[in-house]
C-alpha positions as CSV (number, residue, x, y, z in Angstrom):
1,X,-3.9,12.6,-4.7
2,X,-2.6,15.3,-2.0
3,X,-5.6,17.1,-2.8
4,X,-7.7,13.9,-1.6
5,X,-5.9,13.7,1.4
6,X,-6.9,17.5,2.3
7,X,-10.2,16.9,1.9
8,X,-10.6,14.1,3.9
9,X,-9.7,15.8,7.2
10,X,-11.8,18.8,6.1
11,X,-14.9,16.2,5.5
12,X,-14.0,14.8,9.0
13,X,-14.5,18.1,10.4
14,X,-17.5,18.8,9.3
15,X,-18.8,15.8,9.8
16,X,-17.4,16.0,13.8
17,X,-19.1,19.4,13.9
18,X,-22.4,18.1,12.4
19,X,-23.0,15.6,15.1
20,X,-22.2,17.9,17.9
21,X,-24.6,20.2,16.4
22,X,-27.6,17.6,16.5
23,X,-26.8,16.5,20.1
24,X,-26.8,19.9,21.0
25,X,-30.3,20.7,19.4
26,X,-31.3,16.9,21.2
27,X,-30.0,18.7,24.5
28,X,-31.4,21.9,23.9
29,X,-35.2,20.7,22.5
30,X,-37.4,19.9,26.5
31,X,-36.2,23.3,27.1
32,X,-37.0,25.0,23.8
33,X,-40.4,22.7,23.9
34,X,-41.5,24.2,27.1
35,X,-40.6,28.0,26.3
36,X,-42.5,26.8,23.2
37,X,-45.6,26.0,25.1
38,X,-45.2,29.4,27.3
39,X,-45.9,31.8,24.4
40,X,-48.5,30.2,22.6
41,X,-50.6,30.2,25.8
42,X,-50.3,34.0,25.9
43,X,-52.3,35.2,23.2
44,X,-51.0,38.4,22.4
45,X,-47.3,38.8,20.2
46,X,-44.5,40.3,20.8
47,X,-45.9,42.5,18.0
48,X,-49.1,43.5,19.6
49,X,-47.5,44.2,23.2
50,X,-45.1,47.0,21.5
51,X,-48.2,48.2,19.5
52,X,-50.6,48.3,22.7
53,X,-47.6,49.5,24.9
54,X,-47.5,52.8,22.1
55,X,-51.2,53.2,22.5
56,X,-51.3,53.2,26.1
57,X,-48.6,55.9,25.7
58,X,-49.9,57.9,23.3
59,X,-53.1,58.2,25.2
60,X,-51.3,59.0,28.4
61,X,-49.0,61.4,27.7
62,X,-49.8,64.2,25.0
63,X,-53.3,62.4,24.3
64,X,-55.1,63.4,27.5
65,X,-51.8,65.7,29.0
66,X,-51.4,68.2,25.9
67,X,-54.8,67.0,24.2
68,X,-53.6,66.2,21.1
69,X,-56.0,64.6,18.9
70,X,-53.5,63.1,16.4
71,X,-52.1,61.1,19.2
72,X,-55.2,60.2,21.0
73,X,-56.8,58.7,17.9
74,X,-53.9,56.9,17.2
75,X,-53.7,55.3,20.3
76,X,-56.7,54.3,20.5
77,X,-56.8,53.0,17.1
78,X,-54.0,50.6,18.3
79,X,-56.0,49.7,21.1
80,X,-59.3,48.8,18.9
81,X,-57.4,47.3,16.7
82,X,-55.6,45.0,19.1
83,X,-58.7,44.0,21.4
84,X,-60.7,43.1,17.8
85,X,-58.2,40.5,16.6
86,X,-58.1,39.3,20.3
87,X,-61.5,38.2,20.1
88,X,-61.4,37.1,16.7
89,X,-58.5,34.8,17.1
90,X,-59.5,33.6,20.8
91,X,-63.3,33.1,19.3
92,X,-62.2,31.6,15.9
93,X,-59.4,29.6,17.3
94,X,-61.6,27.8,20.4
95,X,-64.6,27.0,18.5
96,X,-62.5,25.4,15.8
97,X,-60.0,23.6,17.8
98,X,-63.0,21.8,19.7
99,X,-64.4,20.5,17.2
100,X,-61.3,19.0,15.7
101,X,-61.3,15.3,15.7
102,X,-58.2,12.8,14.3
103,X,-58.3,11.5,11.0
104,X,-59.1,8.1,12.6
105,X,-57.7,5.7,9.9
106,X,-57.6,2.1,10.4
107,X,-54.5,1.9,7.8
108,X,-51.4,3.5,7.4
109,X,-51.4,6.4,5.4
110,X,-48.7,5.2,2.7
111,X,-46.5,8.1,1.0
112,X,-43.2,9.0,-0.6
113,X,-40.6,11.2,-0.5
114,X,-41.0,14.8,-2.0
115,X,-44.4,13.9,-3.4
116,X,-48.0,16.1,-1.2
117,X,-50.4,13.6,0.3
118,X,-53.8,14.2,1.6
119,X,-53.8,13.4,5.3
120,X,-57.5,13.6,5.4
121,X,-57.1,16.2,8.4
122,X,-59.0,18.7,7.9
123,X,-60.5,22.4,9.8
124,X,-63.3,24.5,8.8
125,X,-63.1,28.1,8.7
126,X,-65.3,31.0,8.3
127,X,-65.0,33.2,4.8
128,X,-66.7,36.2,7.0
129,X,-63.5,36.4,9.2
130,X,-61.2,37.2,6.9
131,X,-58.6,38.6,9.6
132,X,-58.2,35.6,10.7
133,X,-55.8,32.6,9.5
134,X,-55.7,29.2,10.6
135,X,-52.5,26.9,9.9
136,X,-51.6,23.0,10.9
137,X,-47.8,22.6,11.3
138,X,-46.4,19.1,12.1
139,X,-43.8,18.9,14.4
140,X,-43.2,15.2,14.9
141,X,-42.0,13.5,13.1
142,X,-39.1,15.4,11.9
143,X,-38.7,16.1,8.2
144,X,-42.4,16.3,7.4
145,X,-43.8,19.6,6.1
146,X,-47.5,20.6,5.9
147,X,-49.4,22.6,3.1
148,X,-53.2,23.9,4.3
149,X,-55.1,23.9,0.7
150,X,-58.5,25.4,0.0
151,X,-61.5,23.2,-0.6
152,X,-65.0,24.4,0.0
153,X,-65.4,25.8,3.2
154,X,-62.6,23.4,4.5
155,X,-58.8,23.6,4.7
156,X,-57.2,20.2,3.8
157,X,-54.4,19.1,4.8
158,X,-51.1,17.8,2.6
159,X,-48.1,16.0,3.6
160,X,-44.9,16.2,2.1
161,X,-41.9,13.5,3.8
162,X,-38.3,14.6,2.9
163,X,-36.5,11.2,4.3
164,X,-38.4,7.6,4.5
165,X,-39.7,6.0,7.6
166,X,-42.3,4.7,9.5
167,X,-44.1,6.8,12.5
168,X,-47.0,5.5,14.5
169,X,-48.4,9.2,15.0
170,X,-48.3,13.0,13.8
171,X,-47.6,16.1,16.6
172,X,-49.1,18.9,15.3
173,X,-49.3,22.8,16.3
174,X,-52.7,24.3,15.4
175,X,-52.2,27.9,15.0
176,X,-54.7,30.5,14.4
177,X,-53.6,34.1,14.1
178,X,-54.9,37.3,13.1
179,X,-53.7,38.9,9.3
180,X,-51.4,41.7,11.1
181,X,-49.2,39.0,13.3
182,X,-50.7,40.9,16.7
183,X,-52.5,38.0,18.3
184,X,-51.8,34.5,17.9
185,X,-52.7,31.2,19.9
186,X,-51.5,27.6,19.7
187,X,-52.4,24.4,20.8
188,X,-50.6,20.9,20.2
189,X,-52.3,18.0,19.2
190,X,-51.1,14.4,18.4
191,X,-52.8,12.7,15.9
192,X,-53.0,8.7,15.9
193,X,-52.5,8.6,12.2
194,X,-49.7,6.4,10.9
195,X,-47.2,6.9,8.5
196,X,-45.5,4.5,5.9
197,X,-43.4,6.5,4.2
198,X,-41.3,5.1,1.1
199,X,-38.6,6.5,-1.3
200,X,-40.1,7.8,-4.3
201,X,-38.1,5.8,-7.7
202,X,-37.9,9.0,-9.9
203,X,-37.4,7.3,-13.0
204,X,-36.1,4.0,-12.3
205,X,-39.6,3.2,-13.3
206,X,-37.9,-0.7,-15.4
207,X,-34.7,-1.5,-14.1
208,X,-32.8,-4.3,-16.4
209,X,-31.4,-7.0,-14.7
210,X,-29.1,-6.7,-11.8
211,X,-27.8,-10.0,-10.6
212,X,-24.1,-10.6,-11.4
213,X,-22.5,-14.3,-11.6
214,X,-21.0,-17.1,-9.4
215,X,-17.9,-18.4,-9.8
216,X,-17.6,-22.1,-11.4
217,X,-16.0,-24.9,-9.2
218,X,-15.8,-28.6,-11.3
219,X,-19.3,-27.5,-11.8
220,X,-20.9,-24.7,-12.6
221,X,-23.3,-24.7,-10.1
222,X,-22.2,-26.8,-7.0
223,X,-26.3,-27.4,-6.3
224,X,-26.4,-30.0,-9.0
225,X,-27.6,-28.2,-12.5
226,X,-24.5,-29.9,-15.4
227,X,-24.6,-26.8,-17.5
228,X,-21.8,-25.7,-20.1
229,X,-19.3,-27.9,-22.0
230,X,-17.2,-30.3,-20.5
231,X,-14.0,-28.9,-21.9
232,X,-11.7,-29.4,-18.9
233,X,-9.7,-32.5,-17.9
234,X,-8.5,-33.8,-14.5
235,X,-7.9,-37.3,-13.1
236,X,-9.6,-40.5,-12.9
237,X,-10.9,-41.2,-9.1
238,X,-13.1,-44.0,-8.1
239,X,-16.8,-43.0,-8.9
240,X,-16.7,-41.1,-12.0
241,X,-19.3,-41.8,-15.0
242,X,-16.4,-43.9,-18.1
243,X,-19.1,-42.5,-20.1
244,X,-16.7,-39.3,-19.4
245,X,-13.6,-40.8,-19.7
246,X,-11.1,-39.2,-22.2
247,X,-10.0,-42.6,-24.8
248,X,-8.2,-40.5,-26.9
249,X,-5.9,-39.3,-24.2
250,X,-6.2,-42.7,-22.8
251,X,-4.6,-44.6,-26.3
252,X,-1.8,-41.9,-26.5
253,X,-0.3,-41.4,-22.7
254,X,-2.0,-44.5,-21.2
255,X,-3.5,-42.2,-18.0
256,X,-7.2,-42.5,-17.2
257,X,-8.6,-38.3,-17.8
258,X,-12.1,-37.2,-17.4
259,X,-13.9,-34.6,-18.8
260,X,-15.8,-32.1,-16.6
261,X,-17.5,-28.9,-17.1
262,X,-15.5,-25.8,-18.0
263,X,-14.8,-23.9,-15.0
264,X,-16.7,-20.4,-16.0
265,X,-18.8,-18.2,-14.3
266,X,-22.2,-18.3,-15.0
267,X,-25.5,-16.0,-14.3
268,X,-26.8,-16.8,-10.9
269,X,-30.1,-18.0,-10.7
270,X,-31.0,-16.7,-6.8
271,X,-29.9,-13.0,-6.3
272,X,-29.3,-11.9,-2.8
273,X,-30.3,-7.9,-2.2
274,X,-29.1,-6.0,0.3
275,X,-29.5,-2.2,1.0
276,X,-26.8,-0.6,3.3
277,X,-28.5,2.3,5.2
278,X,-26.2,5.5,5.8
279,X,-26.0,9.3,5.2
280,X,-27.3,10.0,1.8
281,X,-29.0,6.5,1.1
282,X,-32.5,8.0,-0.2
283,X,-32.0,7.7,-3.4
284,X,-30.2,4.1,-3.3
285,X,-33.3,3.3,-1.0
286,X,-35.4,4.6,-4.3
287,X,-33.2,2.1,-6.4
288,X,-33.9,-0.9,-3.7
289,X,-37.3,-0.2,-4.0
290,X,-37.4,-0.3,-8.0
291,X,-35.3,-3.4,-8.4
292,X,-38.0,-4.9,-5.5
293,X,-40.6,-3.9,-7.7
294,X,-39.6,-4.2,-11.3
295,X,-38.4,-8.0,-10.9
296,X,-34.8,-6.3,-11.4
297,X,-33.5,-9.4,-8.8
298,X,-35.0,-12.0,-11.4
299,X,-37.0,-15.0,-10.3
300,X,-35.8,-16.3,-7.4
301,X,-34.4,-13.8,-4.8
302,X,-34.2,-12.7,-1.2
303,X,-34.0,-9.5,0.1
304,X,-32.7,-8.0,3.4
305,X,-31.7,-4.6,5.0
306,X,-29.8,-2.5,7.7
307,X,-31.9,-2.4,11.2
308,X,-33.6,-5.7,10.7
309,X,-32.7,-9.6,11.1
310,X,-35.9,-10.9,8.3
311,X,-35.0,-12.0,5.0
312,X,-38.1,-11.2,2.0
313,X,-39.3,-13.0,-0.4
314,X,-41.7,-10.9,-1.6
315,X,-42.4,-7.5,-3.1
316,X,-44.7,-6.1,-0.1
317,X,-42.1,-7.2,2.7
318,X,-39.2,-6.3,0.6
319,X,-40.4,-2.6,0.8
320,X,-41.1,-2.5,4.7
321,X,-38.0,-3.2,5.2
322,X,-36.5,-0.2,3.0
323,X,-38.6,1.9,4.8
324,X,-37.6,0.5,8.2
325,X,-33.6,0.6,7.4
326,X,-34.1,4.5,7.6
327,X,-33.8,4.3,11.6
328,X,-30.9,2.1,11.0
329,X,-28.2,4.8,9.4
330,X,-25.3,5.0,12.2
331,X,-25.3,0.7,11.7
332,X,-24.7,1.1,8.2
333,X,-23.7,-2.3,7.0
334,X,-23.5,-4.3,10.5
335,X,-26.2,-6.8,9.2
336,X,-24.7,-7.8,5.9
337,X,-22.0,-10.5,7.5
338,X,-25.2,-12.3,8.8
339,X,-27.4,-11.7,5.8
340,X,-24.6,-13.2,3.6
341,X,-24.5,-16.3,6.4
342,X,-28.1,-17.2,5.6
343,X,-28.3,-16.6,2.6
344,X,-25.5,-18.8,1.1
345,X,-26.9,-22.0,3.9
346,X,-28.8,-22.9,1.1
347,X,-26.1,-22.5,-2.0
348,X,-24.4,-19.9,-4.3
349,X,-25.9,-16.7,-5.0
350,X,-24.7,-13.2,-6.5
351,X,-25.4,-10.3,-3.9
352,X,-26.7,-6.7,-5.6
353,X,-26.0,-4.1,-2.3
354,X,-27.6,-0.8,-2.5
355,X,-25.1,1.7,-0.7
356,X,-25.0,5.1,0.0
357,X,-23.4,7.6,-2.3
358,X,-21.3,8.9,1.0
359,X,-18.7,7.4,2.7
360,X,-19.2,6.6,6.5
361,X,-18.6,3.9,8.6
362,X,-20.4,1.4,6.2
363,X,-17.7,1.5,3.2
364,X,-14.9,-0.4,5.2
365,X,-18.0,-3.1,5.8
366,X,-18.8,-3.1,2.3
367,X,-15.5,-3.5,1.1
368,X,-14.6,-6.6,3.2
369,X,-17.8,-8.2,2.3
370,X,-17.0,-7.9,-1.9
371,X,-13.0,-8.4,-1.6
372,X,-14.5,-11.9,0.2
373,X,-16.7,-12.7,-2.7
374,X,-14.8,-11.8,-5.8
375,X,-16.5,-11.5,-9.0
376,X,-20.1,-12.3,-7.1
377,X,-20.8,-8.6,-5.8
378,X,-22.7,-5.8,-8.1
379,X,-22.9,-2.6,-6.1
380,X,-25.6,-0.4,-7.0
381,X,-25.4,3.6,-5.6
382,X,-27.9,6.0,-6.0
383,X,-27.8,9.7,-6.6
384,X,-30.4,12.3,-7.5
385,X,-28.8,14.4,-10.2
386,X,-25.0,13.9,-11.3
387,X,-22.7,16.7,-9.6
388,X,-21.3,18.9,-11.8
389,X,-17.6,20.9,-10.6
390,X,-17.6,24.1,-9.5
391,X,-17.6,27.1,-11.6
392,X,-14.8,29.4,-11.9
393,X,-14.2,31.9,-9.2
394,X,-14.5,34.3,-11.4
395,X,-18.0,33.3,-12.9
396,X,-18.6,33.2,-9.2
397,X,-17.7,37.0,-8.1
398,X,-19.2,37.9,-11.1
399,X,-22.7,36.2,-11.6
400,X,-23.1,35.8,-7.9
401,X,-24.0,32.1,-8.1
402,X,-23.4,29.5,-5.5
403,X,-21.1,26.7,-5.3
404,X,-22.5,23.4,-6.2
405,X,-22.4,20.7,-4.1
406,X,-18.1,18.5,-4.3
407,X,-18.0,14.9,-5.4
408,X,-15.6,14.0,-3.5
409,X,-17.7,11.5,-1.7
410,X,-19.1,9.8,-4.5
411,X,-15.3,9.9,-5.7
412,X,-14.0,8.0,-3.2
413,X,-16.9,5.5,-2.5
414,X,-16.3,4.1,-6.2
415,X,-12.5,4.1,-5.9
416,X,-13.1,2.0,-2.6
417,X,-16.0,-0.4,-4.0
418,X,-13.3,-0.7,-7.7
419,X,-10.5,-1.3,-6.0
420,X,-12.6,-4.5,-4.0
421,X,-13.3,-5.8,-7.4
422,X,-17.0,-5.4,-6.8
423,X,-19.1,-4.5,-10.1
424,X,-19.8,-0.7,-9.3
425,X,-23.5,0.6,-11.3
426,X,-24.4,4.5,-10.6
427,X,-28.1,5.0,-11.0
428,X,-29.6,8.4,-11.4
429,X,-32.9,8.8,-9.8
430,X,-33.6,11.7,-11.6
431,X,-32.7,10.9,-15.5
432,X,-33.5,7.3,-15.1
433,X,-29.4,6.4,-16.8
434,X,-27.5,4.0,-15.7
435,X,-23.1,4.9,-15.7
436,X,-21.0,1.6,-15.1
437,X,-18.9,3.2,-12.2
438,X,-14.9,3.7,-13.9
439,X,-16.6,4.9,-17.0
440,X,-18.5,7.2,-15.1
441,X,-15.5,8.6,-13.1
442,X,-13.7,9.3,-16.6
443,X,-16.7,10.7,-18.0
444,X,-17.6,13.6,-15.6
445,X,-13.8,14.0,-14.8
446,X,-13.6,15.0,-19.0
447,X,-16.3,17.0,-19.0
448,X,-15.2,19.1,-15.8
């Protein structure tokens, strides 16, 4: 327990230091941007100017002075040699950059996370220039990489997302640059294209079934449905059925009993999902999505998330709005109150919450909402890959290996949800197995 304590503080810290570090890169990026813009407007490197600057003194001193040979061929060598990739990068690099038109798609170009996409932006190039490279980096949005493949006499470009979202267009800096890094230039050029970008599932291809129950009142579904045995007894009050009246009872104490159904819990029949958006929530997001699509929810169910006020009913809305919690993560949970409001307008439902495997500001939110609904709540969180302790210092300082990622997060986000009496279910994206959350915690804490 101490041990938790430490961390905690030292979790705070870098969390603290994190944030500053992003608002200083925010505060930092104009500036950055325009010194950016400066040098890929001047064609020549940093690498080419020291070469050029040794040419022009090899040829002025001992070239011409002492007439050396060895020195005046070298400097001119550098000379040639930079002026040729100047024209081949400034002639390659106009002649394709104006012909280079957007991808001009009417739809959103619909991806997921960590899986290569074809843009459909493409560049020609010339196989007789073989000094010269061209190259396609996006720069907005953030977290998208880029891979220039091959095809014909066309390079095509690929799209990889790391985080889901949705983008209405793509920033990108066309580079073309010579093979020795001496000449370089760079335009920017924003693309209309769209993105819809969703969490990939991993292998939560078929999720079972993940509403929980409701808790019984005199009936076991206050909307009206008489199911389960009528086991229990309580008074006689003016309009009750003496079809239900207890005669036995009656003959031996002389007081007028009615039987009513047992008081139980029984499976909900409308499920009420929720995903909670915050740090780490990718592969919770991936769950969501699965659950959306597999008919995990059951028949009749609603769907909501972080960052928007809609509630959806069906599979196509349910996944815009996991892709639009993702610019929703410092609200983590601020929706759910409301969600829960309109939801239960209509009558009982069990709620399955998709949380982050983290703990921020969400938990506390989280943990209100299923110590208010006892027994009703199943909390699903998401991880890709189970963490595994640290190895020995010794294996460390001796096979040089790094130091996996701590569970303390996870740790303490299932001891929180537990302790609310919420039904706690890890899902591994990556293995596809499901771990009931207390057997999980006594599982890896054996095996480390």
């Amino acid at each position: 327990m101490q041990g938790r304590e430490c961390a905690m503080p030292t979790r705070l810290m870098l969390s603290s230091a994190t944030r500053r570090m992003h608002d200083l890169r925010r505060r930092l990026a104009p500036g950055l941007r325009t010194m950016r813009v400066l040098r890929d407007a001047f064609p020549v490197t940093l690498r080419g100017q020291v070469l050029v600057a040794l040419g022009v003194a090899a040829l002025s001193g001992p070239a011409y002075g002492t007439l050396d040979l060895v020195s005046f061929v070298a400097g001119w060598a550098a000379l040639l040699l930079t002026g040729s990739c100047l024209l081949a990068v400034v002639g390659v690099g106009v002649a394709t950059f104006v012909r280079l038109r957007p991808t001009g798609r009417d739809r959103p170009l619909e991806m997921e996370t960590g899986r290569s996409t074809p843009s459909g932006f493409a560049m020609r190039f010339r196989r007789g220039m073989p000094l010269v490279r061209l190259d396609a980096r996006p720069i907005e949005p953030a977290g998208i990489e880029a891979q220039m493949r091959e095809q014909g006499d066309r390079l095509e470009e690929w799209l990889t997302a790391a985080c889901r979202g949705e983008h209405g267009s793509v920033l990108r800096r066309l580079v073309c640059e010579d093979a020795f890094g001496l000449c370089r230039i760079a335009v920017h050029r924003r693309d209309p294209l769209a993105l819809f970008v969703e969490p990939h599932v991993g292998a939560l291809g078929r999720l079972h079934a993940l509403p929980g129950f409701v808790g019984g009142e005199e009936r076991p579904h206050p909307m009206g449905l008489d199911d389960g045995d009528r086991t229990e007894l309580r008074r006689y009050v003016a309009g009750d059925s003496v079809r239900f009246v207890h005669w036995k009872l009656y003959a031996r104490t002389r007081q007028w009993m009615v039987r009513i159904p047992e008081r139980a819990l029984s499976v909900a029949r409308r499920a009420a999902g929720y995903l909670v958006a915050g740090e780490s929530d990718e592969a919770s997001a991936g769950a969501a999505r699965a659950a959306v699509q597999s008919g995990a929810l059951g028949h009749e169910w609603v769907f909501g998330a972080d960052g928007s006020n809609e509630l959806a009913r069906d599979v196509r809305h349910a996944r815009a709005l996991v892709v639009s919690s993702a610019a929703a993560r410092d609200q983590g949970g601020l929706g759910l109150a409301s969600f829960a409001a309109r939801v239960e307008r209509t009558g009982p439902a069990s709620f399955v919450l998709f949380v982050p495997s983290e703990p921020g500001p969400w938990l506390d939110r989280v943990v209100a909402f299923c110590r208010a609904r006892p027994a009703r709540v199943r909390v699903v969180v998401g991880l890709d890959g189970l963490p595994v302790p640290p190895p020995p210092r010794w294996r460390r300082w001796l096979m040089r290996t790094t130091v996996p990622p701590q569970r303390h997060g996870i740790d303490s986000v299932l001891h929180a949800l537990h302790r609310a009496g919420a039904s706690v279910l890890v899902l591994d994206r990556a293995t596809g197995r499901a771990h009931v959350g207390p057997r999980w915690l006594a599982a890896t804490r054996t095996a480390a």
